[in-house]
C-alpha positions in Angstrom: 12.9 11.4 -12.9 13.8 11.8 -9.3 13.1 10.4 -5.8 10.4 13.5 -5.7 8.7 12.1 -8.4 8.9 8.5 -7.1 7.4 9.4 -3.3 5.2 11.8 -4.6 3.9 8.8 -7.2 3.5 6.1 -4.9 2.3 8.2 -1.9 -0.9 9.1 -4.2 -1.6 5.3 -4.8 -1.0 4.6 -1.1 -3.5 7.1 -0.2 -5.8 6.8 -2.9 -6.1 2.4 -3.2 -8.5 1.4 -0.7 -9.1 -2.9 -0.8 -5.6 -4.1 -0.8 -3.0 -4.7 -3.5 -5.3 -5.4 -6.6 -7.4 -2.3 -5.8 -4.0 -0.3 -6.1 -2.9 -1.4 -9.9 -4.5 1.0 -11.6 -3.4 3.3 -9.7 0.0 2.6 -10.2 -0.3 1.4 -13.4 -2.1 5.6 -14.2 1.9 7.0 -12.2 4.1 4.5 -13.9 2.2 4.3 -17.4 0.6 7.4 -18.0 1.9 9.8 -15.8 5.2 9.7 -15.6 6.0 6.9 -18.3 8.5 5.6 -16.8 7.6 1.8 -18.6 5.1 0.7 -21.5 1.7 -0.9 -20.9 3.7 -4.5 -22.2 6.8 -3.3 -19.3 3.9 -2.9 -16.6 2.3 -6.4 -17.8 5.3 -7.8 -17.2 6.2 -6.1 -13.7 2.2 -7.2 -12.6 3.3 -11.0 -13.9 6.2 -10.7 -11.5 4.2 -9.5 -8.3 1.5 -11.9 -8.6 4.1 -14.7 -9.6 6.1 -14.3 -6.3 4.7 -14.4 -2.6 3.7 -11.1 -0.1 1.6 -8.3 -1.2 1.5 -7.6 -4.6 1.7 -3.5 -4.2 4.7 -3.7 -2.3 6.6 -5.5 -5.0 5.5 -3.4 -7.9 6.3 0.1 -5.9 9.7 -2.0 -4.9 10.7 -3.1 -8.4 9.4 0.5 -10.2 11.7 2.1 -7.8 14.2 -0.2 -8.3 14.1 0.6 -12.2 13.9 4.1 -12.0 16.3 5.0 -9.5 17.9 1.9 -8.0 18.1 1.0 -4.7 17.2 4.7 -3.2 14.3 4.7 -5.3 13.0 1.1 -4.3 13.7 2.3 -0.7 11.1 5.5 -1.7 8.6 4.2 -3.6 7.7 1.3 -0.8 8.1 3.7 1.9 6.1 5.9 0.4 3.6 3.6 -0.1 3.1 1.4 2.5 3.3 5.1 5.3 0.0 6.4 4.9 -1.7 3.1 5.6 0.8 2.6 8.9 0.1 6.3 9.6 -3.7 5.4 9.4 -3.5 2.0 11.8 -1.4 4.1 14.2 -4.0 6.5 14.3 -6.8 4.1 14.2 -5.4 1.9 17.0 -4.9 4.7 19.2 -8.3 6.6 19.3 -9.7 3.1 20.1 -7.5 3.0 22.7 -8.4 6.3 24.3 -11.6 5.5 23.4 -11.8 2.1 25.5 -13.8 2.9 28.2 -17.1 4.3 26.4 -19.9 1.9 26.9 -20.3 1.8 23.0 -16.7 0.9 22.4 -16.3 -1.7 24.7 -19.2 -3.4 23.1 -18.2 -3.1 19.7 -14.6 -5.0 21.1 -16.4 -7.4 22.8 -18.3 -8.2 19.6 -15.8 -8.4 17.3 -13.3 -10.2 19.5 -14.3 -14.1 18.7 -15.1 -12.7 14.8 -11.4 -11.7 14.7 -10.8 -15.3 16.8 -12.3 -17.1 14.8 -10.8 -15.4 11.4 -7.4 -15.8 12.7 -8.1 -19.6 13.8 
């Protein structure tokens, strides 16, 4: 077991789980159950009790605590940044070819349309 292992693990769920935190479980559950076994199906019951028992998103916590367990605080470090850079890589990316993309017609009605959704979500 290494830190290898760990950001290799949890940068395949992070790339892989598409729909937020409860789309990435099995994912996580396949690295740290099946994979790698670095816990039991009863020690990943319990670490899925724990994310959803305590607030913020549940992905985070599990990649937190499994690095935690496997490797300490270096690996909790890892396994969250591992799995929370491909989806900040992908905003980044995102954000800016909208933004070099701002002055096509077509773009600057899709912003315009979506502004008051996004209002009104956020309100």
């Amino acid at each position: 077991m290494s830190l290898y292992d760990l950001a290799i693990a949890f940068l395949r769920s992070g790339l892989m789980g598409y729909g937020g935190g409860p789309s990435v479980i099995p994912l996580i559950r396949y690295e740290a159950v099946e994979k790698y076994r670095w816990m039991s199906d009863d020690e990943f019951g319990d670490v899925l009790a724990l994310a959803n028992a305590l607030p913020g998103p549940i992905a985070t916590k599990m990649a937190a605590y499994i690095g935690y367990r496997v490797k300490g605080w270096p690996g909790a470090a890892v396994a969250v940044l591992a799995h929370i850079v491909p989806s900040a890589v992908a905003m980044i990316a995102l954000v800016g070819s909208l933004a070099a993309l701002q002055g096509v017609a077509v773009v600057r009605g899709m912003i315009r349309a979506v502004s008051p959704v996004i209002g009104v979500m956020l309100a």
